[in-house]
N, C-alpha and C positions, 0 to 999 in steps of 0.2 A: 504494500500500500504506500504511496506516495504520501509524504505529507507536506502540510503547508504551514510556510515559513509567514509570518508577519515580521515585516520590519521596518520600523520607524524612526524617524528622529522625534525626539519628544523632551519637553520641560521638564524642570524640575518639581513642577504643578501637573507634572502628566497634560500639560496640552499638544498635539499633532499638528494643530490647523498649520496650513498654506508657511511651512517649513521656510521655502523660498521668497513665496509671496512676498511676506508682512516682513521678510527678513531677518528673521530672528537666528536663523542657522548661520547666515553669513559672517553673523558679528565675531564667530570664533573660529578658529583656523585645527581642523581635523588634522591636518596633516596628510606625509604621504601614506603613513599608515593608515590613517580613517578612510583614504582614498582607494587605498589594497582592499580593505576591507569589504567595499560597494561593489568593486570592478568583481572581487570572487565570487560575493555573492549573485549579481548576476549572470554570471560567467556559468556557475554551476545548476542556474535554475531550469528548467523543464519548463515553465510557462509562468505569465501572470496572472492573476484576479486580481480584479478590477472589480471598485462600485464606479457610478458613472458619471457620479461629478470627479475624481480623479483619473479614469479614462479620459473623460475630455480634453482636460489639461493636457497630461499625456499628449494624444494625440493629433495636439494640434503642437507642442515643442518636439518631438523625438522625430519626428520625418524629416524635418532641416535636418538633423544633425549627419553627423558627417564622424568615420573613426569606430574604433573596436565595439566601444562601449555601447553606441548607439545603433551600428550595425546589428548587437547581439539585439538589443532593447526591439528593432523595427523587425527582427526576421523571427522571431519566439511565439509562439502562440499565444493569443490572448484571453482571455475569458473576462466578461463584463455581465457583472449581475445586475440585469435591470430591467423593467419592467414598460420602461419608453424609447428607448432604442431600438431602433429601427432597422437601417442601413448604414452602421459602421465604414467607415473608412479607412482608419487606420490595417494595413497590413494583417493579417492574420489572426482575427478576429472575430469570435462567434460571443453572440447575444446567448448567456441562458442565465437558468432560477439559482433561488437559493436550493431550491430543493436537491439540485443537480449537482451539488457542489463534491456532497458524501461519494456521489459515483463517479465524479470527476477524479476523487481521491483515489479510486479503485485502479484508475485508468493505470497502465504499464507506465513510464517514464522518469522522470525525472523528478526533483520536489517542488512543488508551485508556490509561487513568490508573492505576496502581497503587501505593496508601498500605501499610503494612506489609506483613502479610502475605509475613514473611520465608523462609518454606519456600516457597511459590510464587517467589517473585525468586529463587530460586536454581536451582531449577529450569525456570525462564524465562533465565536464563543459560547452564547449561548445553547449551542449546538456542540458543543465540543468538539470541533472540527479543528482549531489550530494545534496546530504538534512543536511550536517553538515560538517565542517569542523574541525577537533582535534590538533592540532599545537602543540608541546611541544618546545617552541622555545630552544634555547639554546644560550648563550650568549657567541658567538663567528662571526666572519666574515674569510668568506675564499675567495670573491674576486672572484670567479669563480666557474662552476658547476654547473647542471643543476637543474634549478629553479624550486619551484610549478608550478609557470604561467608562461608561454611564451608571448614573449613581443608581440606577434602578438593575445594576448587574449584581448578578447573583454570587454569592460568596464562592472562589476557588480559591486553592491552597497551589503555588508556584514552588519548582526547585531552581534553584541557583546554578546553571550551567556551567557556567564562565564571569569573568569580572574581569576587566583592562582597560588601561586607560588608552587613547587612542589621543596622537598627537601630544603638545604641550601646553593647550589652551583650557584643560580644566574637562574636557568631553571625556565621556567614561560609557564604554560599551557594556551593554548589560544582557545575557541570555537569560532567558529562563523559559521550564520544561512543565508542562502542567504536572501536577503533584496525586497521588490518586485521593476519590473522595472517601467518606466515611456515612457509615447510618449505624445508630446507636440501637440495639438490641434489646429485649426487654429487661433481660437482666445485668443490662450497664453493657455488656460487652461492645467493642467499638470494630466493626464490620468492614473491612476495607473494599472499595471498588472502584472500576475503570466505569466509564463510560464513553460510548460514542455512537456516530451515527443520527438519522432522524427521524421520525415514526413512529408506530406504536410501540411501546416499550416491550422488549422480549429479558427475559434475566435467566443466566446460563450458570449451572451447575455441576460444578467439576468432582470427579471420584478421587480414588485412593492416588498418594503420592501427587495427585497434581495441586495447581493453584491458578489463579485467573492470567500468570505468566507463561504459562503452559501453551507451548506453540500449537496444541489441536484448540486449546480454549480459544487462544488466538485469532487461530485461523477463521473459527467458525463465524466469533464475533466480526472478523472483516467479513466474511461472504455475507454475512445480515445486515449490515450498518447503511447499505445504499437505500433499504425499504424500512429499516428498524430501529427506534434506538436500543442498542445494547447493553444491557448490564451485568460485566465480569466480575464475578466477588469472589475473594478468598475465604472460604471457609472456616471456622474458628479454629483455630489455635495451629494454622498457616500462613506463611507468607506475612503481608502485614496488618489480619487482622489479629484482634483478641483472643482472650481463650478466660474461661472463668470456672470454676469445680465449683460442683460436680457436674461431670456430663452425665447429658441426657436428651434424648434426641428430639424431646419436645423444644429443649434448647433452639437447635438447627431449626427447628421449623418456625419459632420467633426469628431467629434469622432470616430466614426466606422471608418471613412475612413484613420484616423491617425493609428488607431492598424493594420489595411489593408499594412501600408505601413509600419509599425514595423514590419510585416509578410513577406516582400518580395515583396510589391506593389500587390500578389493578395491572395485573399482566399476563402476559405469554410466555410459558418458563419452558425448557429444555433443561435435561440431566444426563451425563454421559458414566456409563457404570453404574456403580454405587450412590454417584448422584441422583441415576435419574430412580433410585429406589427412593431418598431422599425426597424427592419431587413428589412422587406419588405420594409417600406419609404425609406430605404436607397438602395435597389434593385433597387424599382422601379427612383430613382435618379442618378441610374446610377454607383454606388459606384463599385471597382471592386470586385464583388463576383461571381464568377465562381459558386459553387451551394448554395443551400439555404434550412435548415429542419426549421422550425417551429414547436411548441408544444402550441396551442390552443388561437391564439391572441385572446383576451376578447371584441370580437367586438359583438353591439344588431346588431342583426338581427330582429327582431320582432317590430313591425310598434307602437305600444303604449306603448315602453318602451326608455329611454338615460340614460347615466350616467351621474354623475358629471359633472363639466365643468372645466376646468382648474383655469378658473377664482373666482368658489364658491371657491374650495379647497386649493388655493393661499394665498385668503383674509385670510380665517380662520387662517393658518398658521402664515401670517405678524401681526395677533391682537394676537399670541401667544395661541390662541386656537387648538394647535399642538393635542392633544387627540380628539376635535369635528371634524378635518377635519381627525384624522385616523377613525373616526366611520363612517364620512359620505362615506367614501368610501368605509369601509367595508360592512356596510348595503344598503348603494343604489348601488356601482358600485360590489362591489364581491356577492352580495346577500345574505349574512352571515345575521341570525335570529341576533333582538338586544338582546336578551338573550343571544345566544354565544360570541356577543360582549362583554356586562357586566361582563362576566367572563375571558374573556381575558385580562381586567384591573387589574385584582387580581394578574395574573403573572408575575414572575419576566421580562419575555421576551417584556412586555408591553412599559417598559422607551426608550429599543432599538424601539422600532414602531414608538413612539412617535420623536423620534432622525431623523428619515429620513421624519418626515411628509411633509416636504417644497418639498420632490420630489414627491409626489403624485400628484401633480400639472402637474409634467411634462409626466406621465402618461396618467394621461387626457388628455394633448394634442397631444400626441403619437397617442391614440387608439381614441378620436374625441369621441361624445355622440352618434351616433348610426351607421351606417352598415357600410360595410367594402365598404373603398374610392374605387370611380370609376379609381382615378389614379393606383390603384394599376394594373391594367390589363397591366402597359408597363412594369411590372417585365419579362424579357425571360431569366432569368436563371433558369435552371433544378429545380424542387423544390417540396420537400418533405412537406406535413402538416400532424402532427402528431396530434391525439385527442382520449380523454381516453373512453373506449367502460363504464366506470362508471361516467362519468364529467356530469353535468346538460343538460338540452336541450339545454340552451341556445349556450355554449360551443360546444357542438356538433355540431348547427347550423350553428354557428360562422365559425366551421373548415369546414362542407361541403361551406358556402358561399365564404369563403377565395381560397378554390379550386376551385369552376367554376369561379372564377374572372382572375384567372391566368392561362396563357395558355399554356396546356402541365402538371400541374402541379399533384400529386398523394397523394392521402389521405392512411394514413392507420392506422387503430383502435389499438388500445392499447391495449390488454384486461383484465379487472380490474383497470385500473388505471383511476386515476380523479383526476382535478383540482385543486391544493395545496395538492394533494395524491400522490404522483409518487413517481415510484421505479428510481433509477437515472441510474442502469444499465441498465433497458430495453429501455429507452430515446436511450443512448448511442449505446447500438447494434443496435438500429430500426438508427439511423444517420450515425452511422459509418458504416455500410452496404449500404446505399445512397451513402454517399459521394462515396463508391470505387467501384462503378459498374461503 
């Protein structure tokens, strides 16, 4: 996914306006460095956004110009979000929405550039659409004019990319990366999540060992972000959310139902694994989810086989045997050969395993030691089960059981893909095609 740069010169009162114009940038001297600075960052851009009182400007200075800089500025693609343009002139140039923006992001390329054009940035934030912020501040105050952010924007938390000073007149380059947000939990716990994308809020639920960093969580969330907004959360006592004792999986299901109402009080949720077991308790509880896909809860169906218990894989972890309780559940509850265990010790990725082992625990008690609970049958929201036409029998089994338990609800095979194998885009289209029927 490409993402989009905002870069501005701005006050030390955060105002933007007419940089040039009113003159306020001229009074201090960037230097040749604040000047490397401009030429790289257009140099390396893939296109600009445009609102379209700073296209117009644009496009009535940059076609004179003449040289590197202005050559790249005239022959780049442009994108102008506006709802009165018409017949552009400037060079390379297409009219579209805001709505097009998120799929613009989709598009292959480069990262997309945005110079003023301060109602669009706010509006690109509000959306969570910007992926970096460029700031050249300038140390002056002007008291008035119009600002980055309008006072009517909603609270985000920034990280600090970078800080330098550029030239010797006092200007100081400032990044910053949006920071992830938080929704507070019944019982205090403090719930970490991504957001992005625009639409109706879909909130995605990650299984064992992963977190809302997780390149399949990733993935998904970009394939849905053009038609959805997305909400990635890490689950308690991962990544960076909380975690509070005692666990209890009615816990997890306040949590769902906290990002529920970070979403607008209702949603579209997805669960992958153990998640989407999670998902369903919280369905069947009543939680407000309007539809529901699942991707292969790890429930036995088969009368001479259970997993783990919460209670084995707990203890293990509290005496510090954080490595015996990741094996025992990769060999009894994932069914992974202890050969491919043993060899998974050797990898670097092994210490992160180890790091989440206290929540395997909570796993177990998500997904219980063998078939899929009889409460599940008071889920009646619409509901997809997703399962890979290459996942084991068991998994297979798993997903036809989890479908006749649920009434109304639709299986549909994957083809080629299995369990801890999946393509993260074809998850994504097979849900995002659920959700908008």
């Amino acid at each position: 996914m490409r993402k989009i740069i905002v870069s501005e010169f701005i006050t030390l009162d955060g105002v933007i306006e007419k940089p040039g114009e009113l003159g306020w940038a001229f009074r201090f001297d960037r230097g040749d460095e604040g000047d490397a600075v401009k030429a790289e960052e257009v140099r390396t851009a893939g296109a600009l956004l445009l609102g379209r009182t700073t296209y117009d400007g644009f496009a009535q200075a940059w076609p004179q110009q003449t040289g590197e800089f202005a050559d790249k500025m005239n022959e780049m693609p442009k994108y102008v979000v506006s709802s009165t343009l018409e017949n552009p002139e400037w060079d390379n140039t297409t009219v579209i929405t805001l709505d097009d923006v998120a799929e613009l992001k989709r598009q292959p390329g480069e990262d997309i550039l945005v110079n003023g054009s301060g109602r669009l940035v706010q509006a690109l934030a509000a959306r969570d659409l910007v992926d970096e912020y460029r700031l050249m501040v300038y140390p002056i105050v002007l008291g008035g004019g119009q600002r980055l952010f309008a006072e009517s924007a909603e609270e985000a938390a920034l990280r600090l990319a970078e800080a330098r000073p550029v030239g010797d007149d006092g200007i100081v380059l400032l990044t910053y990366r949006p920071r992830h947000r938080t929704a507070t939990s019944a019982d205090g716990t403090s719930i970490a999540y991504d957001r992005v994308g625009a639409g109706p809020a879909v909130i995605l639920v990650q299984g064992a060992f992963s977190s809302r960093n997780d390149p399949i969580m990733t993935g998904i969330a970009e394939a849905l972000a053009s038609e959805y907004t997305v909400y990635n959360y890490d689950r308690r006592g991962r990544g960076d959310s909380g975690d509070t004792a005692p666990y209890a999986v009615q816990r997890e299901i306040e949590d769902l139902t906290a990002l529920i109402d970070a979403a607008g009080g209702t949603a579209m949720v997805f669960g992958g694994s153990s998640g989407g077991a999670l998902a369903l308790e919280a369905a069947a509880a009543g939680a407000p989810i309007t539809k529901l896909a699942v991707f292969e809860p790890p429930y036995v169906t088969a009368p001479d086989r259970s997993l783990p218990s919460a209670e084995e894989l707990a203890a293990l972890a509290e005496q510090g045997r954080r490595g015996d309780a990741v094996e025992l559940f990769l060999t009894k509850g994932a069914e992974m050969p202890p050969e491919a265990v043993e060899g998974m010790k050797a990898q670097p990725f092994w210490a992160h395993i180890e790091s989440v082992a206290h929540t395997l625990a909570y796993e177990a008690a998500v997904v219980g030691a063998g078939p899929v609970p009889e409460r599940l049958s008071a889920v009646s929201v619409p509901t997809l089960v997703l399962a890979g036409s290459a996942s084991s029998d068991r998994m297979r089994d798993a997903a036809q059981a989890v479908t006749e338990q649920l009434s109304g609800a639709q299986l549909e095979w994957l083809e080629g893909q299995a369990h801890g194998q999946v393509d993260s885009a074809s998850i994504g289209t097979a849900v995002g095609e659920f959700f908008s029927a």
